[in-house]
Every structure is written in structure tokens, then in C-alpha cells.
N, C-alpha and C positions, 0 to 999 in steps of 0.2 A: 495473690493478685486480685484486687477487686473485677467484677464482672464490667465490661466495657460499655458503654454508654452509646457509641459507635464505632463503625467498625466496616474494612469493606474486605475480601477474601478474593484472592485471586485476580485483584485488580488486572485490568489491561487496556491501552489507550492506542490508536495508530494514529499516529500523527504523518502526514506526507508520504513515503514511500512504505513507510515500515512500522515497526511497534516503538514507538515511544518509551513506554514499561510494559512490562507483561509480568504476573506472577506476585504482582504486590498483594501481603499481608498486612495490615496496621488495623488498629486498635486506640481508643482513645477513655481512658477509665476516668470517673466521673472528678478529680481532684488531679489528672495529669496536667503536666504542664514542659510542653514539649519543644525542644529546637528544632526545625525540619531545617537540614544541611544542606548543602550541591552546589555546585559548579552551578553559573550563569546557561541555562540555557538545559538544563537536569529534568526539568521540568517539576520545578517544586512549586508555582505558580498553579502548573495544570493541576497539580495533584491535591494543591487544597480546592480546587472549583470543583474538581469530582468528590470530595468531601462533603463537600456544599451540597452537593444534587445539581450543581449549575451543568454538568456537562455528561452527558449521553456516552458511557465507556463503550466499550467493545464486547469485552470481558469483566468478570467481576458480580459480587453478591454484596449489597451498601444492606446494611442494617444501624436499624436506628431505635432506642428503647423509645417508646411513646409518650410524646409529650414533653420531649427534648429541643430545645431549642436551639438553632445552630445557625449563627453568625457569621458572614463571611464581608471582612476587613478587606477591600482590593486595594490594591499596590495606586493605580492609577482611573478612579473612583467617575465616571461621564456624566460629569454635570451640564452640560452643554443643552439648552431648552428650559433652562430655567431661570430666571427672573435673580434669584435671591438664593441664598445659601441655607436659608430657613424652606423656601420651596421644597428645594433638593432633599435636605434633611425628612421633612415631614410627608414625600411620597411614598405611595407604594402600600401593597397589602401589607408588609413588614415594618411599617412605621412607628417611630415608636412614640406615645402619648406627647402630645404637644407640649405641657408641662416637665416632664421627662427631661424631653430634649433640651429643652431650654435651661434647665438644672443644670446636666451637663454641661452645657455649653459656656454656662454662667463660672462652672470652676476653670473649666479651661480657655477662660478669657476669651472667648470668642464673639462677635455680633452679628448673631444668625440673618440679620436685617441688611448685611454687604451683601451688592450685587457682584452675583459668579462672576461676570464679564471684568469686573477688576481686581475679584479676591486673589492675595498671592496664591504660594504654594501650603507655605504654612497654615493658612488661615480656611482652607480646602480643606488640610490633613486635618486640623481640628474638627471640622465642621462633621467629618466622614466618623474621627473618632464620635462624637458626640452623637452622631445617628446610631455607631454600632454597640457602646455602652449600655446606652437609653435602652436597647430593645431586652433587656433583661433576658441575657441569654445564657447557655448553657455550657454551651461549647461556642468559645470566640477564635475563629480562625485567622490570622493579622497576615499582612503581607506587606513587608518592609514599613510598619507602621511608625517609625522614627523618623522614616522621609522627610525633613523641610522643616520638621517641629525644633524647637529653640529648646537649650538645656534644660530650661525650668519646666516649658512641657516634658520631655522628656522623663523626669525627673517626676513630675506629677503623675504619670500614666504608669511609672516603677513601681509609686506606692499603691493607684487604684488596683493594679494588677495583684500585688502583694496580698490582698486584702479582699480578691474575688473567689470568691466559693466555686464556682464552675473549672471546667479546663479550658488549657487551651494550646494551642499549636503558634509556633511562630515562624517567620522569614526575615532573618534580620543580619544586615552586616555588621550592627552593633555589638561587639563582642563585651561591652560593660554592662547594657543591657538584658542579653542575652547569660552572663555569668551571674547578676543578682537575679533572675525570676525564672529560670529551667532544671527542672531536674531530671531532663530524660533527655534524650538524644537520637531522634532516627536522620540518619546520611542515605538521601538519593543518589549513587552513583552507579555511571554505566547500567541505567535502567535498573539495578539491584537497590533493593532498600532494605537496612539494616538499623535496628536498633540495639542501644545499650542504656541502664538505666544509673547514667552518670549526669549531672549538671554539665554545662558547656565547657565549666574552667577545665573537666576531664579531657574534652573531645580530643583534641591536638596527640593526646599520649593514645587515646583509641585507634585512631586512624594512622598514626606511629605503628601498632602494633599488628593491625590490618594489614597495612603495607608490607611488613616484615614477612606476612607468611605470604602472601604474594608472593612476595618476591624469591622467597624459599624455592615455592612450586614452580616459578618459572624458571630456574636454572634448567629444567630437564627438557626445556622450550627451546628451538630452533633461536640460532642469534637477531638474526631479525627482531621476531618478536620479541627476546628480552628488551634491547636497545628501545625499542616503541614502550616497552611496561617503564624502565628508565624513566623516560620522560615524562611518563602520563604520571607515574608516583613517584619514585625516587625522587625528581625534580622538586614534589613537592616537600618534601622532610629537608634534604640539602638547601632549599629554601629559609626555613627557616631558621634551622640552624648555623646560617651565615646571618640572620637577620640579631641573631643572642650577638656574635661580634659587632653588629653595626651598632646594637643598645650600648654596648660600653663604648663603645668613641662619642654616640651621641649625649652621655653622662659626663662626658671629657669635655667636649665641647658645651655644654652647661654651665659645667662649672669654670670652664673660660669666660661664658658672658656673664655669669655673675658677679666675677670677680671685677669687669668693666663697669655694671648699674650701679648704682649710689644704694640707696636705701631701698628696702622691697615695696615696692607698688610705687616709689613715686617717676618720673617721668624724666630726668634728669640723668644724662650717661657721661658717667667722669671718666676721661680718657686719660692711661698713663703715659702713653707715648705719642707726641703727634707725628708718626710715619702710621700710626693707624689712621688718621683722614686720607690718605691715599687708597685705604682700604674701602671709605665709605661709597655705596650706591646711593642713596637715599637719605638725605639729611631735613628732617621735620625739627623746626623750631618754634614755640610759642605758638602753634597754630590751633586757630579755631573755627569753626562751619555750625551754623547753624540754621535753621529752614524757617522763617518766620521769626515767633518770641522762643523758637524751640532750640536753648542749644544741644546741638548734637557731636562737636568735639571741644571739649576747654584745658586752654594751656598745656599743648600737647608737644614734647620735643623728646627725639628719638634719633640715630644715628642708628642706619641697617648699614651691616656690614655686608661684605662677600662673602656669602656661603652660608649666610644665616636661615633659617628657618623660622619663620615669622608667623606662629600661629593668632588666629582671632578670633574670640569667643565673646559672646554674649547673648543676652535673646534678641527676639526678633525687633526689628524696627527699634535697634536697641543705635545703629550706626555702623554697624559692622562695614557693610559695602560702602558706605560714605568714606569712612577708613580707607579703605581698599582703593578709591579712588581718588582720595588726595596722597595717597603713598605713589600712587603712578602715574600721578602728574594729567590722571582724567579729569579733575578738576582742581580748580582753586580754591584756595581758605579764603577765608572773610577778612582773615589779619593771621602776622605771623607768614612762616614762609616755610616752602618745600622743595629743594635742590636733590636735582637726579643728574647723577655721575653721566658724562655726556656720550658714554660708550653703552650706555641700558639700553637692552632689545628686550623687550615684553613680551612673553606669549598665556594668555588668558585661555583658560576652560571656562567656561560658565554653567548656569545650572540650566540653560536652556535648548543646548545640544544642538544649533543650531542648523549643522552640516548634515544633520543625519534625515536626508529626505530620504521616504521609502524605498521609490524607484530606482536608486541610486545601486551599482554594487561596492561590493566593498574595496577593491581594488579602485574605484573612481574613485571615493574618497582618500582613500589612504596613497594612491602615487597617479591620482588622473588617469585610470583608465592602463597604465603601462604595468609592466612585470617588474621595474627596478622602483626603487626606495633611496632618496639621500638620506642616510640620516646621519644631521649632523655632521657632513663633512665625506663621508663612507658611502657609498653602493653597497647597497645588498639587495636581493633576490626577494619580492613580497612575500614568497609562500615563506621561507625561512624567518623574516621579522614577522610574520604573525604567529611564529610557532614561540617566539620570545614571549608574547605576551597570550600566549596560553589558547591560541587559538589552531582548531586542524588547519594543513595548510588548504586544503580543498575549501575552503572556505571563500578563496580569495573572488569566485563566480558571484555566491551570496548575492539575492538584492539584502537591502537593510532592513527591509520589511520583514524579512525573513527571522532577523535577530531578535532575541530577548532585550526588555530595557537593558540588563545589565553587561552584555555582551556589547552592546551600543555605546555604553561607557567605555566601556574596554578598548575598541577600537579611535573612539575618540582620542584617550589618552596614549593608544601610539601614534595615530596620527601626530597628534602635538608633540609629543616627545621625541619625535625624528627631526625638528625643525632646529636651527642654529637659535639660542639665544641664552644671556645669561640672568632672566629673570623670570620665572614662574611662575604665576598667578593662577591660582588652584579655588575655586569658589565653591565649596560645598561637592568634593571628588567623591567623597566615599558613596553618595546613592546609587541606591542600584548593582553596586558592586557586589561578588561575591568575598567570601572572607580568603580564596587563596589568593586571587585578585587584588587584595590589599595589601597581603603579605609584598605581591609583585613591586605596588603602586611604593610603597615603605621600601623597599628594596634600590627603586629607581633615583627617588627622591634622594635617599643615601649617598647615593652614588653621582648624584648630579652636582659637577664645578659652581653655579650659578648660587643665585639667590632664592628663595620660596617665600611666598605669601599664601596663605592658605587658612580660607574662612570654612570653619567645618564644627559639629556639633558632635561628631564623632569622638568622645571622651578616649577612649582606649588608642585611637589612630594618633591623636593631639599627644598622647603622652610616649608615643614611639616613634613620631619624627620632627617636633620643634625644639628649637634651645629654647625660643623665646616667645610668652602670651601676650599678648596683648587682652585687657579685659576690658569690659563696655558692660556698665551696669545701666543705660539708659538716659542718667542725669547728665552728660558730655565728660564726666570722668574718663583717662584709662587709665587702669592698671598695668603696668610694667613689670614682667617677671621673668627670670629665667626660671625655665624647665618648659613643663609641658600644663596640660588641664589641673592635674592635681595638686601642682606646683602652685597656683593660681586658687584655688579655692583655700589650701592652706595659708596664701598670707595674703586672704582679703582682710581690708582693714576693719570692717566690719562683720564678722559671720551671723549670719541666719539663713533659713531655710532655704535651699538654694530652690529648691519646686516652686514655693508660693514668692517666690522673689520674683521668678523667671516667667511665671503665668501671669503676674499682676502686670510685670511691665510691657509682654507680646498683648495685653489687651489694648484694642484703637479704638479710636471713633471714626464716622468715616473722612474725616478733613486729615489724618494721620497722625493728629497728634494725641497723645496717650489719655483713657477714657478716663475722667473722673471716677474716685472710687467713692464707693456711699460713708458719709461722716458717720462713726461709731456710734451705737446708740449709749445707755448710762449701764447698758449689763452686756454678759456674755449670751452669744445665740446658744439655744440649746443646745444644741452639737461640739461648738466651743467648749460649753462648759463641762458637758459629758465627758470632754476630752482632757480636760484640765483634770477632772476626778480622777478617772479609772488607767491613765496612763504611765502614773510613777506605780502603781501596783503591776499594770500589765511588762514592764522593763525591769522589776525585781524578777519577775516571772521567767521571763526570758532568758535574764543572765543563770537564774539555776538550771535553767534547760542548755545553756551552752556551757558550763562548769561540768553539769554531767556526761554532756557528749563528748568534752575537753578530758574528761576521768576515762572514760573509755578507749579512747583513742590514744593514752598513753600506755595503754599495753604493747609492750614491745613485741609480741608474738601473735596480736590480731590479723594482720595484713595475711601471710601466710596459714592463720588459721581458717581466715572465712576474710575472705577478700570480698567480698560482697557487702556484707557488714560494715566492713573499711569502709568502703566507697560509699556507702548510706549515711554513715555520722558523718562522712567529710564534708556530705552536700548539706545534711539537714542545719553541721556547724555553720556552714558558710552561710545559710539561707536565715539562723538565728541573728547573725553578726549582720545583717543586714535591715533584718524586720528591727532589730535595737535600734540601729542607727535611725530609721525612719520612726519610731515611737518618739528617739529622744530629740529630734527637729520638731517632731511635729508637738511634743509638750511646752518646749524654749516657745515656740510661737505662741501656744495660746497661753502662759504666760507671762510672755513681753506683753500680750493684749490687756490680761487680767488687769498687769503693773497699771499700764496707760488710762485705763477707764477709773483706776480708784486713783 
């Protein structure tokens, strides 16, 4: 094991009445690249600011090799006193060279020149990446840094990561993100923190095996406490493994709506029986929206049924919520027409959480202040439905203040999910959330009679509960597809890079409509063409490096011989079959350019 770069011993934090953590060991060696795990509310937020130096422990010994530089990525970054998003980026003793930043900024489509006071969410998260990239650092600490960015960013920040010499620690619900660029794993739980030195795709079998001897040692435990170990872990493995049956019904149900779509991607739904128009909610024909000379829906007709699942992806300001708002009758098309079944009741999450004032407790928002819950027709007892959705019941005092963002999602989505209705509008659920929390959120949705709309950048969530994408590449196209996200990248009519696809189109100006790009010059930029050279040698490279991890791995008697070994070629394979993938996009590109300039 290389010597560590930093590193704190004996961590200890008191948070409110009591210790937070106490007794934390980690380590962070100079090429690690680490998932930090937990429950909503774990404290894996506090634990990278103490990483940082931002916060004053209790307990604990922070060492740091000299002249390391360490970055610290925040969740929810306080721009507020600033002018400009170039302001914000450029203060501060830690700022990184005005040039720098602006580089940055320039790949990840952003115009550091929008004033804060109207920048989205997206355009924040970039701005925050582009300050913490720029400062050439050592160790990048991120904290849920997929929040609000569009798949193309996304997808851009996979490769820069892929390709950064430093370590780094992360916080993410993103489980596709999190499975291409980790290969280690420490789980903050119940103040313990534990690592193992698996990639993410491992975690789920880790924490499987954890549980097991738990559970072992607690038979010899009074019954009480087992029934409380029950739910705090068993709950969560039974979980999932009721979630494997919901994957093949919703493979069942896929392959019923494909069979209804016409051809893949176009817009057109041949119905074989008309007793399915009695099935329809949502009937979109010929409709189009456009804002200005910008169209942003063309020629769009679509027939949602009952119980569909309606995912929608695309980058930002690409139309996605325009979507979302002539599907529900928030607004009207320009021409063309959108018919909603006359029994539709709507209940909307948005990304702005709106109910969640501080002062408020949790029991106000979720049943006004009383002890009972309708949900959906039922009484029940609040402490008991908050133990449904992964919450202690003691909780129900809580101000909100009190809660983590993502505990604040959490309760958000029982509050709405207790409500009568058969139509669900989901805008960007997964932030904030933690990954059993999703498992739950996937779970619910499953199980919900209604309809789902649900705009989310979340690849791995998109491909475990919709039948059907809808795709928005910017130009007022959509794509019509059954399955989920990867369903959807496989039969775009067009393939290319989905990164610099996704970053060119989230680029604006500030009037909204999308920024002019600079006209080609008669050659390739140096970097281009560096790229054009050395890249079909660096993807020969590759593939003998995955050929001989693929030669090793077929020994039938490795696992058992040195199971450590195992686990190291499986991540390093996974991790080759990825850096290919991104070599061979990023060659197609720079010669589709080459082609276009000669």
C-alpha cells in the first residue's frame, strides 16, 4: 500500500447531544479514488469538511504530506454576494488563475459572465466544478457533484476524472457514476467506518456480507434488539432482493410497450386494440412549443397509458420541463393538441423543495402538526410511516432544520406519496438522496397503480424504473423509446459522443437561447490533433491490458485461491472497459472533425 497523502487518526466529532463519530481511521493514498457511503444524515458531508481542515474536531490527528493540495467540492456551494458566477469562481485565497478558470469553464459549457441571481442549478454546479478543477489540486473531495448537471456534463466530468492523476473521495447517488471511476469503498455507518478495497459495482455484496455476520452475532441478543437489527439491516437486503423481482416485471412490461411503438425513436404509437384508448391518460398529437425562433418541441405525438412510466432525458435547456408541462396540461402548444383523461390528479415533486422551511417540524409537514397520516385512503400512526421510509420514529419532533438535504428529500417524498392520486410527477428525485433511499424511492414507484413522469439524469435510476424515454437532444426532436437510459443511447438515430454532445447543447447565452459555437478553423487545434494521433495506439493498448486481465480471470481456482486478486482484476477490468469506451468516443470525434475540415 502506497504511503498516504492524507490521513486523520482517531477521528471524533460531537455533533448536538453526543458524538457524531468517534474512533475514525482513513487514509487517502496518492492515486486513491474512493466512494464514501451512508445513510442520509451519516455524516459523510461533515466527514469530508473535516478532511478539508474546514471544521475544528474534537478528537483526532489530520496529517497532511506537504504541499498537497486539497479541494473541497460542497454539495450546496454560497454564492449569495456576488454579482456574477465568474465573481464567485475567482475569490478567495484558493482561487484559481483567472485563465484556468475560464478554460474550465469553456469545456463545460458554462458563461462565467451569468449573474448568480438568475443562474440555474446546473449552471451553479458547473461554475463550482470549474472553480474546483482550475485549482490544480491533489486530493478533490466532491459532494454529490452530479447534482443538477445534464448527462453530457456528467458524462464530461467521467472522462476528466478518468484521466486525473490525483485522488479523490466522492458522495454520490449516482451509482453509474460512482461504478465507472471508484475503486475503493469506505461505508460510514452507525458512526463506524469501514473500508474495503472493491469498486462500487462490489459494494451491495460487501454490505450483504456485513450484514450476515451481524446478524450472526445478534441471535445471542435479547429479542428486542434483534427485531430493531431487522430493520435497521435485514430491511435493507430484503429490499433489494424484492427489487431483482420488480426488474423482471418491469422487462415485461417493456417489452409490452415496444411492442405498442412503431419504429425505434419515431414519435408515432400504433395501437392494436382500440379498448386501449380507454387505457389512455395523456394523449399528445402533432404538438409543438416553441419560445421565440427557438423550437423546443417538433411534431410530437405520444399516447401515456395507465401505469406507464415515463422517463425524460436530455441536457439542460435542452426542453425537458417544457415537456413535462405540456404533458400536464401546465401549459399549451403552439399547434397540435394534448388531451388529459378527465379523472387525472397530479401530484408534482420539484427540484425546489418548497415546503421544507426550517422552523417547521416534521410532523407539521408531513400530517399538520397531528400524530395520524392519511395515506391514500388509510390511517396510520406518523411515527410508523416514517419508519417506512427509513426514518427513526423519534424523529417526528425534528425541526427541518435539523435534517440533512437528503433526509429532506426523503421526507418530502412521503409526504407526497401519502396523497390520493393517479399521476406522478417526479422532476429530478434522485438529489440528495442516499443510495438505500433510492433502492426505497424504485421500490415505491413499482408498486404505485398511477402513472409516473419523471425527469432525472440519474442513468442507473432511469434504467430500473421506466418502460419508456422520452429523448430531447435540443433541436425540438424527441426520441421515443421503450426501456430505460441505455435503451435510449442504443437506438439514437445518430450516435456520437454523448459528453461533448451534452456540454455543447447546456452551453447559453444569457437571452436562453443556445450560444453560438466558434466556426472551425482550416486545421485541427493542437490538442485535437494530438488526440487524433496517439489514440488508436492508446485503445490497442488497452484492449491487451483487458485480454490479459480477461487471461487471468479465467482461472477457475483464482477466487478461492487469493480472492483479493479476484477482486483487483475485476475492478481494474471494469475500469479498462471503460477508459476504451471513452478513448473510442473521444477518437470518432476528433475524426468526424478531421473528415469535416479536409
Amino acid at each position: 500500500m502506497a504511503a498516504p497523502v492524507l490521513s486523520y487518526e482517531d477521528l471524533g466529532l460531537i455533533q448536538g447531544e453526543g458524538w457524531l463519530f468517534r474512533g475514525l481511521d482513513l487514509y487517502v493514498g496518492e492515486r486513491d479514488r474512493l466512494a464514501l457511503i451512508g445513510r442520509n444524515g451519516a455524516g459523510k458531508t461533515t466527514l469530508l469538511q473535516c478532511l478539508a481542515d474546514m471544521i475544528e474536531t474534537d478528537e483526532g490527528k489530520r496529517t497532511i504530506v506537504p504541499g498537497t493540495h486539497v479541494v473541497l467540492l460542497e454539495q450546496d456551494p454560497q454564492m449569495a454576494g456576488f454579482a456574477t458566477l465568474r465573481q464567485w469562481v475567482e475569490h478567495g485565497k484558493d482561487a484559481p488563475e483567472p485563465h484556468e478558470a475560464a478554460a474550465m469553464a469553456d469545456q463545460l459549457g458554462i458563461d462565467l459572465d451569468r449573474p448568480v441571481a438568475t443562474a440555474s442549478g446546473g449552471e451553479r454546479r458547473r461554475a463550482a466544478i470549474s472553480r474546483a478543477l482550475a485549482q490544480s489540486p491533489d486530493v478533490l473531495l466532491f459532494d454529490e457533484p452530479t447534482n443538477h448537471l445534464d448527462l453530457g456534463a456528467i458524462e464530461w466530468l467521467e472522462d476528466w476524472l478518468n484521466r486525473f492523476k490525483g485522488a479523490f473521495i466522492v458522495i454520490s447517488h449516482d451509482r453509474t457514476f460512482l461504478t465507472r471511476l471508484t475503486k475503493s469503498c469506505i461505508w460510514l455507518d452507525r458512526g463506524e467506518l469501514r473500508r474495503a478495497e472493491i469498486g462500487f459495482g462490489g459494494f451491495d455484496a460487501w454490505t450483504e456480507r456485513v450484514y450476515d455476520e451481524e446478524a450472526r452475532a445478534a441471535e445471542k441478543l435479547d429479542a428486542k434488539l434483534k427485531l430493531e437489527l431487522h430493520w435497521l439491516q435485514r430491511g435493507v437486503t430484503a429490499r433489494r432482493r424484492r427489487n431483482q423481482g420488480r426488474l423482471t416485471k418491469l422487462h415485461e412490461m417493456r417489452a409490452q410497450r415496444a411492442a405498442m411503438l412503431g419504429t425505434a425513436g419515431t414519435a408515432k404509437l400504433a395501437l392494436a386494440k382500440d379498448d386501449v384508448r380507454s387505457k389512455t391518460v395523456i394523449d399528445a398529437a402533432g404538438v409543438f412549443k416553441s419560445f421565440g425562433d427557438r423550437p423546443i418541441i417538433r411534431d410530437f405525438t405520444l399516447r401515456v397509458q395507465r401505469g406507464d412510466r415515463i422517463g425524460v432525458v436530455g441536457p439542460n435547456g435542452a426542453g425537458k420541463t417544457t415537456l413535462l408541462k405540456l404533458l400536464t396540461g401546465e401549459i399549451q402548444p403552439d399547434s397540435g393538441s394534448v388531451t388529459l383523461a378527465k379523472t387525472l390528479t397530479g401530484i408534482v415533486i420539484d427540484q425546489q423543495r418548497k415546503l421544507m422551511e426550517p422552523n417547521r417540524r416534521v410532523k407539521d409537514v408531513l400530517a399538520n402538526g397531528g400524530d395520524w397520516i392519511e395515506v391514500r385512503g388509510h390511517k396510520k400512526h406518523i411515527k410508523g410511516y416514517l419508519k417506512e421510509f427509513l426514518f427513526s420514529p423519534e424523529i417526528a419532533e425534528a425541526p427541518i432544520g435539523s435534517l440533512s438535504g437528503g433526509e429532506r428529500s426523503r421526507l418530502l417524498l412521503a409526504r407526497e406519496f401519502a396523497r390520493e392520486a393517479n399521476l406522478l410527477v417526479l422532476d429530478e428525485p434522485t438529489n440528495d438522496l442516499d443510495l438505500e433511499t433510492l433502492d426505497l424511492l424504485q421500490e415505491v414507484i413499482a408498486d404505485y397503480e398511477g402513472t409516473v413522469l419523471i425527469v432525472s439524469h440519474d442513468r442507473d435510476f432511469l434504467d430500473r424504473t421506466v418502460t419508456v424515454t422520452l429523448g430531447l437532444d435540443g433541436s425540438g426532436k424527441v426520441d421515443i423509446v421503450a426501456g430505460g437510459y441505455e435503451d435510449w443511447i442504443k437506438q439514437r438515430a445518430q450516435p456520437r459522443s454523448p459528453a461533448k454532445a451534452g456540454v455543447q447543447a447546456c452551453a447559453k447565452a444569457p437571452g436562453g437561447a443556445p450560444e453560438p459555437r466558434p466556426s472551425p478553423g482550416n486545421k485541427l487545434s493542437y490538442k485535437d490533433q494530438r488526440d487524433l494521433d496517439r489514440l488508436p495506439g492508446e485503445i490497442e493498448r488497452i484492449e491487451h491490458e483487458i485480454a490479459a486481465a480477461e487471461q487471468s480471470l479465467s482461472d477457475p481456482d483464482l477466487y478461492t485461491r487469493d480472492p483479493k486478486r479476484f477482486s483487483d482484476l475485476t475492478t481494474n477490468a471494469e475500469q479498462l472497459r471503460a477508459d476504451k469506451v471513452a478513448a473510442e468516443e473521444r477518437w470518432l470525434e476528433v475524426a468526424e472533425m478531421a473528415e469535416a475540415l479536409a
